[in-house]
C-alpha positions, 0 to 999 in steps of 0.5 A: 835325286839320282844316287852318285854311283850306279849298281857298279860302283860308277858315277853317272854319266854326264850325258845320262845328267845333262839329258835327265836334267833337261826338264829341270835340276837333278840332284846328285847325292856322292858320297865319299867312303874314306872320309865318310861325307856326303856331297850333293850336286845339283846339275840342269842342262839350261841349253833348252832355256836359253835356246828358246830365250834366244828365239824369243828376244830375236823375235820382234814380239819379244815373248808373249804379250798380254794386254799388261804384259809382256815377258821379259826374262826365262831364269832356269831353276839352277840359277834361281838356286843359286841365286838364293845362295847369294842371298838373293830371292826373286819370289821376294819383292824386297829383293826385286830390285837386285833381280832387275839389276842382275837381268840389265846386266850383259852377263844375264842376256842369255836369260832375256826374252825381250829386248831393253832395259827392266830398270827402267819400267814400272817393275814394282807395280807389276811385281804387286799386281803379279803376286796378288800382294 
């Protein structure tokens, strides 16, 4: 967790945020003296992700592929979070289905890695197979 003000008083930068976030969300505790509350924001610089989602789709492998596998989508950490805001969990099976829909859906291009559509595989079978359940 990085701290909302500095020795000086002052917020961080948003550079310093967007640099130290590459590796994965940062959370940035502000706290407001006059009317004595706290915020915390949690900030991640998913540039990196999507570059090389970007890379991977446009390839004509489209991410890895294993003998049963092929990856299909790279979701950063932020977006899980606020995922799970929404009610949504993509580590519960019961939930798969809204994931499967979000990733089909153009808004969530950024985040595949291979080209088509998720809705239309097996996807529960592999979701099983995946978590050992």
């Amino acid at each position: 967790m990085v701290r909302g003000r500095g020795a000086f008083g002052r917020r961080p930068d948003r550079s310093v945020l967007s640099e130290i976030s590459k590796g994965g969300p940062v959370s940035v505790h502000h706290y407001d003296g006059t009317d004595k509350t706290t915020t915390v924001e949690t900030v991640q610089n998913v540039n990196p992700i999507i570059d090389a989602n970007v890379r991977d789709y446009s390839n004509a492998e489209g991410g890895f592929r294993g003998s049963d596998l092929k990856r299909v989508a790279s979701i950063p950490m932020i977006e899980v979070h606020k995922l799970l805001q929404q009610g949504i969990d993509i580590f519960n099976a019961d939930d798969w289905k809204k994931v499967v829909a979000k990733l089909d859906s153009p808004d969530w291009l950024k985040f595949r890695t291979a080209p088509g559509h998720i809705g239309r595989k097996p996807v529960r079978e592999y979701f099983k197979a995946s978590t050992g359940s």
